[in-house]
C-alpha positions as CSV (number, residue, x, y, z in Angstrom):
1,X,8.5,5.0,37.0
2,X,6.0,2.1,37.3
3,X,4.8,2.3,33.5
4,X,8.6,2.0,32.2
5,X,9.2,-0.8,34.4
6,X,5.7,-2.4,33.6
7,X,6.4,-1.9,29.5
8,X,10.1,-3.5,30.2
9,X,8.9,-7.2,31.9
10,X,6.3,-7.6,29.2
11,X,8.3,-6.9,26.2
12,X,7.6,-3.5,24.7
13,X,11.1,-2.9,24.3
14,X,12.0,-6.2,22.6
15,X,12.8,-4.9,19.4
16,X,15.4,-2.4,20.3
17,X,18.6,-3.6,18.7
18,X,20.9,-2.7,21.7
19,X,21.7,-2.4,25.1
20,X,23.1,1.0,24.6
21,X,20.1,2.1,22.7
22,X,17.5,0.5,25.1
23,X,19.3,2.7,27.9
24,X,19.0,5.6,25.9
25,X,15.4,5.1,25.3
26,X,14.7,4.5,28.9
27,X,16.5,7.7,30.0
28,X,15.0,9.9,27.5
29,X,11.2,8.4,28.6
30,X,11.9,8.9,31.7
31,X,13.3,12.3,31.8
32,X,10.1,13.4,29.9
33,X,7.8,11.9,32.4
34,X,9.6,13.5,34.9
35,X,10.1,16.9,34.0
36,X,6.8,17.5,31.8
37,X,4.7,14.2,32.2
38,X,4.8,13.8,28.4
39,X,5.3,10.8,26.3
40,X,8.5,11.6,24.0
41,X,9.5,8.7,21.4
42,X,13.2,9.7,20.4
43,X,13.9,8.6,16.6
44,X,17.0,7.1,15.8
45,X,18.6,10.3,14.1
46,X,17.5,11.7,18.0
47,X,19.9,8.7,19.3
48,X,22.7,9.1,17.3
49,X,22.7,13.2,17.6
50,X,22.4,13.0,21.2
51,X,24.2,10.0,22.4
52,X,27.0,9.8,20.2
53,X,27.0,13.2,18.4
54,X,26.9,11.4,15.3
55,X,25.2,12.3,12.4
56,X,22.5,9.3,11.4
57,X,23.0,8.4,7.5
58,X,21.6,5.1,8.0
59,X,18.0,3.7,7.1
60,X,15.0,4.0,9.1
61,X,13.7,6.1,11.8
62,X,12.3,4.2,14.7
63,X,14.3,3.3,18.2
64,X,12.3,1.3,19.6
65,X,10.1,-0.3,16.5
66,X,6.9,0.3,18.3
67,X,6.5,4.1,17.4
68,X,6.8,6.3,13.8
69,X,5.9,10.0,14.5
70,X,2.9,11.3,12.2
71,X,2.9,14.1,9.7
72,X,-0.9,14.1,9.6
73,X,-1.1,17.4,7.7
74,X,1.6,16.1,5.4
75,X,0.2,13.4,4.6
76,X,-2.9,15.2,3.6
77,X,-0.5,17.6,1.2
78,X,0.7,14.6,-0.6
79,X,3.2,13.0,2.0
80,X,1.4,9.7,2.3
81,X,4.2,7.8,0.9
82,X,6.8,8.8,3.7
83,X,4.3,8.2,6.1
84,X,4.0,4.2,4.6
85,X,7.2,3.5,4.8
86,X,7.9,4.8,8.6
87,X,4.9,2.1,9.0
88,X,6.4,-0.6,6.6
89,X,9.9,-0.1,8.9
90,X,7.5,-1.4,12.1
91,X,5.9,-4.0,9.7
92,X,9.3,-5.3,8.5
93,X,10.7,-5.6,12.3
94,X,8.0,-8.3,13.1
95,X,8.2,-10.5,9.6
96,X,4.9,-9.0,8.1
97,X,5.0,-7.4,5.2
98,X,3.6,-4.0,4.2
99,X,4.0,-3.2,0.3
100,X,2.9,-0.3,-1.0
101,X,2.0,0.8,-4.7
102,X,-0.3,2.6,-7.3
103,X,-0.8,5.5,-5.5
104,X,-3.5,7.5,-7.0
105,X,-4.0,11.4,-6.0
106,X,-6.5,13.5,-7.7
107,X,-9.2,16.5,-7.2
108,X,-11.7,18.3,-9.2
109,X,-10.9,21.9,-10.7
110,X,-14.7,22.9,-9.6
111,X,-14.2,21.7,-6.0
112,X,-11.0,22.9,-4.3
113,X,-11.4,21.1,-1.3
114,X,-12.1,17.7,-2.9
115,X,-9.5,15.0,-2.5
116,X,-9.6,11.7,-3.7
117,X,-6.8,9.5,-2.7
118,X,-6.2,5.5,-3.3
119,X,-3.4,2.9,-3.0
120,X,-3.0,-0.3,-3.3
121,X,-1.3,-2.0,0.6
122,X,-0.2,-6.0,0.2
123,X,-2.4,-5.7,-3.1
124,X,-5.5,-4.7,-1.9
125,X,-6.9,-1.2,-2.9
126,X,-7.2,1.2,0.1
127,X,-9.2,4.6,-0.3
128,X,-7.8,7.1,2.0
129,X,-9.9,10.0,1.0
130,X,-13.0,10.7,-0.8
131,X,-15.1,13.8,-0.7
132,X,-14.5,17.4,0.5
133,X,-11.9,18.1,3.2
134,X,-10.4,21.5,4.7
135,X,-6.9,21.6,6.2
136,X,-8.0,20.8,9.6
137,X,-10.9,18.4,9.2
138,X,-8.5,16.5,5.9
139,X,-5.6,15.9,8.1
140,X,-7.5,14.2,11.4
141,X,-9.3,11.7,8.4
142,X,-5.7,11.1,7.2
143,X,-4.9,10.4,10.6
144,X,-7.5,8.4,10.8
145,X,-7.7,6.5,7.9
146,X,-4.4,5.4,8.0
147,X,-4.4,3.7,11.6
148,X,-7.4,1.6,9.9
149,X,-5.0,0.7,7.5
150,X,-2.1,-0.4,10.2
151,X,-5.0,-2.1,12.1
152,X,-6.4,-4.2,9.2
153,X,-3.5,-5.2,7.7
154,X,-2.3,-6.3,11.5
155,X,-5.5,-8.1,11.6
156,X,-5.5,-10.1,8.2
157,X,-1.6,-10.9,8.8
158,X,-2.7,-12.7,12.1
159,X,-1.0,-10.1,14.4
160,X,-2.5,-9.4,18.0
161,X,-0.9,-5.7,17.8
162,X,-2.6,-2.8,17.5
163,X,-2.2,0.6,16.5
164,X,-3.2,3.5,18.4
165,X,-2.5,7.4,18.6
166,X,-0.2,8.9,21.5
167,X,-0.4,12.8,21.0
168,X,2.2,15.3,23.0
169,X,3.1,18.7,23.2
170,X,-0.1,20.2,23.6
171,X,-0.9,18.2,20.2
172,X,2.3,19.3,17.6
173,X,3.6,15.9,18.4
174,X,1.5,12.2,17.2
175,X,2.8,9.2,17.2
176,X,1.5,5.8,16.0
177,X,1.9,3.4,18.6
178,X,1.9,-0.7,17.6
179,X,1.7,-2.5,20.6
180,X,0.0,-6.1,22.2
181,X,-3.6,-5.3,24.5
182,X,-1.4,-6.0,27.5
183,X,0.7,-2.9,26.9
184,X,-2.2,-0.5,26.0
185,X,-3.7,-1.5,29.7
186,X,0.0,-0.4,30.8
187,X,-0.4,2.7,29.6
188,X,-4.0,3.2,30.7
189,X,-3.3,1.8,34.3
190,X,-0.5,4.2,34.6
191,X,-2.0,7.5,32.0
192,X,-1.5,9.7,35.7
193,X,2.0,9.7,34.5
194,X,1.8,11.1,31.2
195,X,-0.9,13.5,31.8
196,X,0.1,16.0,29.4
197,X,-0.1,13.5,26.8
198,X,-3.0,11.3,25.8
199,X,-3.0,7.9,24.6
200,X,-6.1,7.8,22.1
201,X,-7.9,4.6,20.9
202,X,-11.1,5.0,18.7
C-alpha cells in the first residue's frame, strides 16, 4: 500500500510508543484498505483487546497520537469535555499544552433549540455555540467549531500541524486527524485507496 509506506518514511507514525504497537497499527490499516478501502484508526483499548486479549485500564485512547475518534452529536449533548481531553492527549504527546476550564453550558426556556456554549482553552475564552441549532445542523457546528479550536491553538503554539476530518463507514465513524502539510498531500495523492472514506479539509 503506497500511502502506508508513504505516511511511514515521513514520520506519521513517530509517536507510536512500540514496535509491537506500530505493527499492529500497520496491519489493521492495511487490512481495512484492503478489504473495504476505508480509513480505520484502532484506539488503544482496540490494541490491547485484539492483540493481547487484554482488557485496557490504562489512560488515554489514541495508538498512534495523530487520531481521537469524534462524538460530534455528544459533544453537542453535553460531551465536550471528553471530547478535550482525547484532544489534550494528542496535545500532550508533542509538548504543547492544551488546558481546559470554565465550561459554561446554557439555553433559554423560550427557545428549545438555543444553545450557548463557552470555555476557556490555555486561558483564552472559546465560544463553541451561540444561536439556534437542531440535532443535525448543532452537531456538524460542534464538529466544526472544535477543529478551529485544535487549529488555532496549533497555530498560536508555533505548530506546523493541522487538524482535519477523516470520516468512515458511510459517515458513523470521524476522526480528527493532526498531521504536518506533507502528510495531508499523502493522503490526497493516494485518496484512490480509501475511497470509501473521505479525508475533509475546510
Amino acid at each position: 500500500m503506497t500511502l502506508i509506506k508513504e505516511l511511514a518514511t515521513t514520520g506519521f507514525f513517530k509517536y507510536v510508543e512500540d514496535d509491537a504497537q506500530l505493527q499492529f497499527l500497520f496491519q489493521t490499516l492495511q487490512q481495512n484498505l484492503e478489504d473495504e478501502s476505508m480509513l480505520y484508526f484502532p484506539k488503544k483499548s482496540y490494541y490491547y483487546d485484539v492483540a493481547l486479549k487484554q482488557r485496557w485500564t490504562g489512560t488515554g485512547n489514541s495508538l498512534e497520537y495523530r487520531t481521537c475518534e469524534v462524538d460530534a452529536e455528544g459533544m453537542l449533548r453535553g460531551g465536550l469535555l471528553a471530547g478535550l481531553t482525547a484532544i489534550k492527549e494528542l496535545f500532550e504527546k508533542r509538548n504543547l499544552k492544551f488546558e481546559f476550564k470554565n465550561e459554561s453550558l446554557g439555553w433559554k426556556e423560550d427557545r428549545s433549540s438555543y444553545i450557548k456554549h463557552e470555555i476557556e482553552i490555555n486561558n483564552k475564552k472559546y465560544t463553541i455555540a451561540d444561536g439556534d441549532f437542531d440535532r443535525a445542523g448543532g452537531s456538524l457546528h460542534y464538529l466544526r467549531q472544535v477543529e478551529k479550536v485544535i487549529n488555532e491553538e496549533l497555530l498560536l503554539q508555533g505548530s506546523n500541524e493541522r487538524a482535519y476530518k477523516v470520516v468512515s463507514d458511510y459517515g458513523e465513524r470521524i476522526w480528527y486527524v493532526i498531521m504536518e502539510p506533507i502528510h495531508f498531500d499523502i493522503f490526497e495523492r493516494n485518496k484512490d485507496e480509501f475511497s470509501a472514506s473521505q479525508l475533509i479539509k475546510e
